[in-house]
C-alpha positions in Angstrom: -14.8 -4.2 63.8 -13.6 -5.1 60.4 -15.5 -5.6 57.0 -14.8 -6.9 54.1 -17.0 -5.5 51.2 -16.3 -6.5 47.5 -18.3 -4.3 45.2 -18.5 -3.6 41.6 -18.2 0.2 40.1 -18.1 1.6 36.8 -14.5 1.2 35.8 -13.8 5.5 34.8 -12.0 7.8 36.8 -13.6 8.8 39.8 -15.6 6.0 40.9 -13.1 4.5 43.3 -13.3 8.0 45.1 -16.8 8.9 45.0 -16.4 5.1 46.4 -14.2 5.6 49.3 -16.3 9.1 50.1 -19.7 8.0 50.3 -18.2 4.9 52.8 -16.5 7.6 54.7 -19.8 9.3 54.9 -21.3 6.1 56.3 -19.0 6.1 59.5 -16.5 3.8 57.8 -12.4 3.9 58.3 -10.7 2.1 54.8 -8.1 0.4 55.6 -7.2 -1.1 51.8 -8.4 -1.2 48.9 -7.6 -3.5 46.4 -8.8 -3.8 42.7 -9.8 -7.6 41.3 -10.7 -7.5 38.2 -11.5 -5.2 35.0 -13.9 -6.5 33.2 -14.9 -6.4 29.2 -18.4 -4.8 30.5 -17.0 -1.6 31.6 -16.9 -2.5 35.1 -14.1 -3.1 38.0 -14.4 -5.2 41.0 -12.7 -4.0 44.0 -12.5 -5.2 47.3 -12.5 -3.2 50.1 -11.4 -3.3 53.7 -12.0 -0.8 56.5 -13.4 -0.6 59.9 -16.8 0.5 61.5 -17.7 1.7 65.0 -19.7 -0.7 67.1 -23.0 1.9 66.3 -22.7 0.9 62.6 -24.3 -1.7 60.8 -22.8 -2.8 57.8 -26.5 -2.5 56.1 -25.5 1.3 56.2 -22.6 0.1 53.5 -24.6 -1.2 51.2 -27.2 1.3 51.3 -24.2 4.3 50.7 -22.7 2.3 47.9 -26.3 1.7 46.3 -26.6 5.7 45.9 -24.0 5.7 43.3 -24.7 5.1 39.9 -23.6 2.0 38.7 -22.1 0.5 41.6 -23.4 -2.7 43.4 -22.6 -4.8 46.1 -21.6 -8.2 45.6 -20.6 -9.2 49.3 -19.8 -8.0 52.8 -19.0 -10.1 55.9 -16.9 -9.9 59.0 -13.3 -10.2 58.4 -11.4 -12.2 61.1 -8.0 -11.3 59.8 -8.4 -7.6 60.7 -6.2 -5.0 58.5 -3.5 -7.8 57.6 -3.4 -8.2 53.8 -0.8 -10.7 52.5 -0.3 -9.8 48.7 1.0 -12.3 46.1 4.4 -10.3 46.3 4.7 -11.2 49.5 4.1 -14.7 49.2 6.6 -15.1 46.8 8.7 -13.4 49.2 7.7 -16.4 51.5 8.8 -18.6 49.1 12.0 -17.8 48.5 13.2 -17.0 51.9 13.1 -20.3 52.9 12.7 -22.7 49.5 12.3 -25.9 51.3 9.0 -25.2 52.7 7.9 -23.0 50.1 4.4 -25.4 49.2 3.7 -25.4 53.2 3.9 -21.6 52.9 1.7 -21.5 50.0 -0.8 -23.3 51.7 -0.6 -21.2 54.8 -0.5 -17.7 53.3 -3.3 -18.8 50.4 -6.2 -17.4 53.1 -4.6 -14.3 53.9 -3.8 -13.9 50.1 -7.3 -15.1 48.8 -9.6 -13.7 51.5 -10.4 -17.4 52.2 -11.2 -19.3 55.5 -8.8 -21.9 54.9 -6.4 -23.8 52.9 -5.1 -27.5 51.9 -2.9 -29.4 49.5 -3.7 -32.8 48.7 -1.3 -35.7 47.1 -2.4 -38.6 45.1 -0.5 -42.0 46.8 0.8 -45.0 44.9 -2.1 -47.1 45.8 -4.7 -44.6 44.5 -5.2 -43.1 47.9 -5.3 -38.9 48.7 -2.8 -37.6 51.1 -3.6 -34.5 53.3 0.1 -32.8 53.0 -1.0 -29.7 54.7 -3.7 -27.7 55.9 -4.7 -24.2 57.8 -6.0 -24.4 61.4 -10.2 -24.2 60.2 -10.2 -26.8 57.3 -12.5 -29.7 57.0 -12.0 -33.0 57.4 -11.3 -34.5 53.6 -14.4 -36.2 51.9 -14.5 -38.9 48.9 -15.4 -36.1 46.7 -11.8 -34.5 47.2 -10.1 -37.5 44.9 -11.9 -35.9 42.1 -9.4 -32.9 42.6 -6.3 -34.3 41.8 -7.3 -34.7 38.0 -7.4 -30.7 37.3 -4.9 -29.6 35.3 -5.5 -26.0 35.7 -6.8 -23.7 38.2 -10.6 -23.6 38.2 -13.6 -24.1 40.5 -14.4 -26.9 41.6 -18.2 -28.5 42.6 -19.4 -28.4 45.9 -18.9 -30.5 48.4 -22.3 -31.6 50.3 -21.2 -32.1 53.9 -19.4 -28.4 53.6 -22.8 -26.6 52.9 -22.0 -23.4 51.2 -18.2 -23.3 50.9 -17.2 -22.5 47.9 -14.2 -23.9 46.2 -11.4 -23.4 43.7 -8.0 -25.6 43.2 -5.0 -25.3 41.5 -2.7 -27.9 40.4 1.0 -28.2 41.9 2.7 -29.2 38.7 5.8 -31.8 39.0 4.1 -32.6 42.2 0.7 -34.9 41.4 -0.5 -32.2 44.2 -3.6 -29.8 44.5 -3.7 -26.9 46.4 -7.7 -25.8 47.2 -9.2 -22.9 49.0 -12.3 -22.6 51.0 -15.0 -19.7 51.3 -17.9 -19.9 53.4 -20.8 -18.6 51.6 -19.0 -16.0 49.0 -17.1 -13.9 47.5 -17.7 -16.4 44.5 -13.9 -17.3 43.2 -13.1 -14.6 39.8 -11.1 -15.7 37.5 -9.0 -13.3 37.9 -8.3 -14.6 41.5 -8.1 -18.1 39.4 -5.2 -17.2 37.4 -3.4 -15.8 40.3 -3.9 -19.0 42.1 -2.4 -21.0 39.1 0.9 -18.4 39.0 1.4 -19.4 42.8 1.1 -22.2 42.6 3.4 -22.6 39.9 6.1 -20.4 41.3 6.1 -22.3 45.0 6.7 -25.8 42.9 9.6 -24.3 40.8 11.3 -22.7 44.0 10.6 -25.4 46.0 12.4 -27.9 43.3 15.7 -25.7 43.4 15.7 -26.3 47.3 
């Protein structure tokens, strides 16, 4: 069964493999690791993928990571999409293999990318109306709250939506577009900006290889 745990550490050498040891310990296979963000404070955010044995819980995750100084769990939860990471490399990869539909492959590879449940882009019409241009298999229906999106001008968070309970959300303008591309999570990791600025740069880079199709 596959876990996704973000967790925060003292950012010094050593941590990430006292890290990875004392999950070991607690019955758990890593499958990836991947580091988010450094922060000013002295501390890294990582996330971490791996598998447990049906006899697990992942309470026994938290409680192992909780025994080392200075680390602390922000979030674990079930991950559907098993061991398959799709990095920002290879999105851009996705891209530029086939230009033309590089903003539909944005869209589609921004979950696997993100950690998100799902993915849209949104266009503003001549008459003042939104568009749905694309979306991943889970997303919601669009609500009156989603016009609001197409004024950001930059990647950041953006306010809840009440009929979507706890998803959290965070768009990016599609520049040259009058597009937004926005990702859903249900219930956390809360959006870093770290993650932020990598959504802007993607988004950025599908427009300009999609303009040279």
């Amino acid at each position: 069964m596959a876990f996704l745990l973000r967790v925060e550490l003292p950012d010094v050498p050593g941590s990430l493999g006292a890290l990875a040891t004392a999950l070991g310990t607690a019955g758990a296979d890593i499958e990836a690791i991947e580091i988010i963000e450094h922060r000013a404070d002295g501390k890294a955010v990582d996330d971490v993928l791996l598998e447990l044995p049906p006899r697990v819980m992942p309470d026994a995750l938290v409680t192992a990571c909780h025994r080392l100084e200075g680390v602390r769990v922000q979030w674990v939860s079930r991950y559907n999409a098993g061991a398959n990471l799709t990095m920002d490399l290879e999105t851009v990869e996705a891209f530029t293999n086939d230009p033309a539909r590089a903003l539909d492959s944005l869209v589609d590879l921004v979950p696997a990318t993100f950690r998100a449940d799902w993915a849209i882009s949104l266009r503003a019409e001549p008459d003042g109306d939104v568009a749905l241009v694309r979306a991943t298999d889970t997303a919601p229906q669009l609500e009156p709250e989603c016009a609001e999106w197409l004024t950001i001008t930059k990647a950041t968070l953006l306010p809840p939506v009440p009929a979507w309970e706890s998803t959290l959300l965070a768009g990016a303008p599609v520049r040259g577009r009058d597009m937004v591309v926005v990702l859903g999570r249900h219930g956390g990791p809360e959006v870093l900006g770290s993650e932020l600025a990598r959504l802007d740069h993607l988004a950025a880079l599908a427009a300009s290889v999609s303009a040279s199709a």
